[in-house]
Backbone bond lengths (Angstrom), bond angles and torsions (degrees), N, CA, C in turn:
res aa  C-N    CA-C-N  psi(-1)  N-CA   C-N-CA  omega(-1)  CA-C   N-CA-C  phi
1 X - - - 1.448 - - 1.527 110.34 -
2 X 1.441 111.00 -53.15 1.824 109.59 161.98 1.597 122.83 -51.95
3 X 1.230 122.35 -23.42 1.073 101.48 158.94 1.372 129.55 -105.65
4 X 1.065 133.99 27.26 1.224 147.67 133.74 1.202 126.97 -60.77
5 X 1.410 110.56 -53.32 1.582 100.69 170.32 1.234 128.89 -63.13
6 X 1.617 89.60 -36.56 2.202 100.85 169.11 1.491 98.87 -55.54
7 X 1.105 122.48 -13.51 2.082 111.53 -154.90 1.985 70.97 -101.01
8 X 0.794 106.02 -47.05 1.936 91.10 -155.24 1.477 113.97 -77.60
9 X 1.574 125.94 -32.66 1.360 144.92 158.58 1.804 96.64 -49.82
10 X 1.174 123.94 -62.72 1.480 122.76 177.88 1.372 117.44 -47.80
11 X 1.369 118.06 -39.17 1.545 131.61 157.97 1.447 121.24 -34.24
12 X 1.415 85.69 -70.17 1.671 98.40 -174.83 1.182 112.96 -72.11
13 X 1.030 129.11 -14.87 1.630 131.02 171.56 1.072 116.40 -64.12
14 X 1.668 123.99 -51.84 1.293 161.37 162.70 1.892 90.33 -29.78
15 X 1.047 105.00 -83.18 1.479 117.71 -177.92 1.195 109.76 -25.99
16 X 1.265 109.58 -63.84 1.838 118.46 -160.21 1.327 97.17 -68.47
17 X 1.222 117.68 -56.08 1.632 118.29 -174.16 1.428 93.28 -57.46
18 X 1.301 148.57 -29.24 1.691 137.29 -160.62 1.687 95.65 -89.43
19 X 1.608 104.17 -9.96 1.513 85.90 -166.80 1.429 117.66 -128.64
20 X 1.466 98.71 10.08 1.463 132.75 171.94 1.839 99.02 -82.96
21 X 1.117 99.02 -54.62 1.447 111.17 176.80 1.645 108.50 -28.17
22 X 1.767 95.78 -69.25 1.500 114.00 -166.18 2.104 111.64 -54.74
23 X 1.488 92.75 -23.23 1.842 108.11 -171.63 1.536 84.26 -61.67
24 X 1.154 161.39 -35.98 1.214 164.16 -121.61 1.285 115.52 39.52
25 X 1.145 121.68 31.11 1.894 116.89 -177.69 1.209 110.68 -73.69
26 X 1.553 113.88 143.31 1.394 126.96 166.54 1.926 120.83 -52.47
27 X 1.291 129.67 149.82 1.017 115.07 -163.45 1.408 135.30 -78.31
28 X 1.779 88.32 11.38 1.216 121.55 -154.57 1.393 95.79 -102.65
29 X 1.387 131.57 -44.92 1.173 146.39 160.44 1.623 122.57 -64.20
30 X 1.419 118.52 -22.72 1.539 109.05 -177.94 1.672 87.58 -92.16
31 X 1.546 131.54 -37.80 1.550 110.52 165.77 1.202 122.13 -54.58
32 X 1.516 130.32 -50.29 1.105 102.72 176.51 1.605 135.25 -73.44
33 X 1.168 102.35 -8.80 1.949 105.22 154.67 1.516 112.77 -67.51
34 X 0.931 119.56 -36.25 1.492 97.71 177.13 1.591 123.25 -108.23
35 X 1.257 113.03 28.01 1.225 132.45 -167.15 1.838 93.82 -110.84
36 X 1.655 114.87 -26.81 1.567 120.91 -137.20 1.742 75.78 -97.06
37 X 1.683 106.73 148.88 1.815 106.13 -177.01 1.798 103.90 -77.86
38 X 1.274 115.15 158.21 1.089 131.75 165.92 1.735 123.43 -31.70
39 X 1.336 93.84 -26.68 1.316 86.76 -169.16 1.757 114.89 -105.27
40 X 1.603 90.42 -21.43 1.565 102.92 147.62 1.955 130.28 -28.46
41 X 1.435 89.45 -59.09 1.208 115.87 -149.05 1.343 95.46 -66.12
42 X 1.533 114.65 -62.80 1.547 121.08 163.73 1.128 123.44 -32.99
43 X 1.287 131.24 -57.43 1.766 135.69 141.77 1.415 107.53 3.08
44 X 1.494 87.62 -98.05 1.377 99.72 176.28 1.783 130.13 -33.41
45 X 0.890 103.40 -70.06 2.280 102.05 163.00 1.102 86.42 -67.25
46 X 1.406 177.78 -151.32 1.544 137.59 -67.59 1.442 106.77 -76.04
47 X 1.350 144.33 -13.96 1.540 146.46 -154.46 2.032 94.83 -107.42
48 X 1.713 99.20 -24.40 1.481 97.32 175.45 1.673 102.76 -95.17
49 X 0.811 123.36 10.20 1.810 118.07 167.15 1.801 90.84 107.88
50 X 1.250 148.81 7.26 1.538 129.90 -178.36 1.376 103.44 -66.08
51 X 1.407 113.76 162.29 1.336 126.85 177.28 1.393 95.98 -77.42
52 X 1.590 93.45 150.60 1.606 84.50 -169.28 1.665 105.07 -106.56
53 X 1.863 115.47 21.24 0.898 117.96 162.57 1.642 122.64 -75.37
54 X 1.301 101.08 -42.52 1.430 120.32 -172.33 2.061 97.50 -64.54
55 X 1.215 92.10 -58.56 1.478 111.03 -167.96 1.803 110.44 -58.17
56 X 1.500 112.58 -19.75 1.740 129.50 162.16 1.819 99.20 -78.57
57 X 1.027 121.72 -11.39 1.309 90.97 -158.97 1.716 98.45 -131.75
58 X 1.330 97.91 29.48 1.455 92.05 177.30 1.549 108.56 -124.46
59 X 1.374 112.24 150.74 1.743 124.94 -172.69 1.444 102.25 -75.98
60 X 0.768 125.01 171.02 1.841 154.15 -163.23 1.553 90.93 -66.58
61 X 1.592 127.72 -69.86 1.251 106.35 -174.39 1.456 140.49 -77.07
62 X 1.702 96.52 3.94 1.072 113.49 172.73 1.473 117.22 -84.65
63 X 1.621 117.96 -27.99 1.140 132.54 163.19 1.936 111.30 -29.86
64 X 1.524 79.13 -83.63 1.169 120.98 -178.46 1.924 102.50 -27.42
65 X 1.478 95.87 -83.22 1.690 87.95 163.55 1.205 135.07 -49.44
66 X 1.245 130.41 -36.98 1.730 118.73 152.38 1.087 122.11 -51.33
67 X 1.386 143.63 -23.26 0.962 150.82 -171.54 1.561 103.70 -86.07
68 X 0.752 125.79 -71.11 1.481 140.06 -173.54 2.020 112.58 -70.59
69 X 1.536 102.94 -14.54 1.586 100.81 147.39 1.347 124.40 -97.70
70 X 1.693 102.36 -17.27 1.455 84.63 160.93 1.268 137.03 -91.13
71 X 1.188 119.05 11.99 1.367 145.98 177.23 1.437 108.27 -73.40
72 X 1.251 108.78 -69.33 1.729 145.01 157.50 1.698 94.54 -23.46
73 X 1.014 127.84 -66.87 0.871 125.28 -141.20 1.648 103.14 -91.04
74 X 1.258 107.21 -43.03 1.685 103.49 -169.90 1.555 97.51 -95.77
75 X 1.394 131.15 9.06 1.588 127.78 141.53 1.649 123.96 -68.92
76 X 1.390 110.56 -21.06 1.405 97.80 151.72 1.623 128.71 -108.32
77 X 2.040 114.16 -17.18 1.570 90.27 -175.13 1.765 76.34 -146.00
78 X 1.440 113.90 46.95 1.632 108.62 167.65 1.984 119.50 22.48
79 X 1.524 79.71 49.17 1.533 93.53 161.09 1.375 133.14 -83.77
80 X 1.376 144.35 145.30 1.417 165.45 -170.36 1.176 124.80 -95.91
81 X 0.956 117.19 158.81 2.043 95.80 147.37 1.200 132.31 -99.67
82 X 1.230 116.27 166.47 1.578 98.41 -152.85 1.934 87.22 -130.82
């Protein structure tokens, strides 16, 4: 069962970093997103307008990827959430 979760946590890591990549962030910026604590991160998407239902109910690498598309995103047309 422990290594399963190591196999699926390794996954999702995999992901975010594959899709952090695509946000175009500097490498300087996708470390410090995943360097920043959990509870940061939530901060951060509730201080940019996220629901703070969605934004309670999401895991670390999901954090992480909101974070780093919304980064992505309002580095080229300073978008929010809406």
């Amino acid at each position: 069962m422990r290594f399963c979760v190591r196999v699926c946590h390794g996954i999702l890591l995999l992901c975010v970093l594959c899709i952090m990549a695509s946000a175009e962030l500097s490498k300087d910026q996708k470390a410090q997103i995943t360097k920043t604590s959990t509870e940061r991160l939530r901060q951060n998407l509730l201080s940019s307008g996220a629901p703070e239902e969605e934004v309670e109910a999401m895991d670390r690498p999901a954090l992480i990827e909101a974070v780093a598309q919304q980064k992505g995103t309002a580095r080229s047309t300073s978008a929010r959430w809406v």
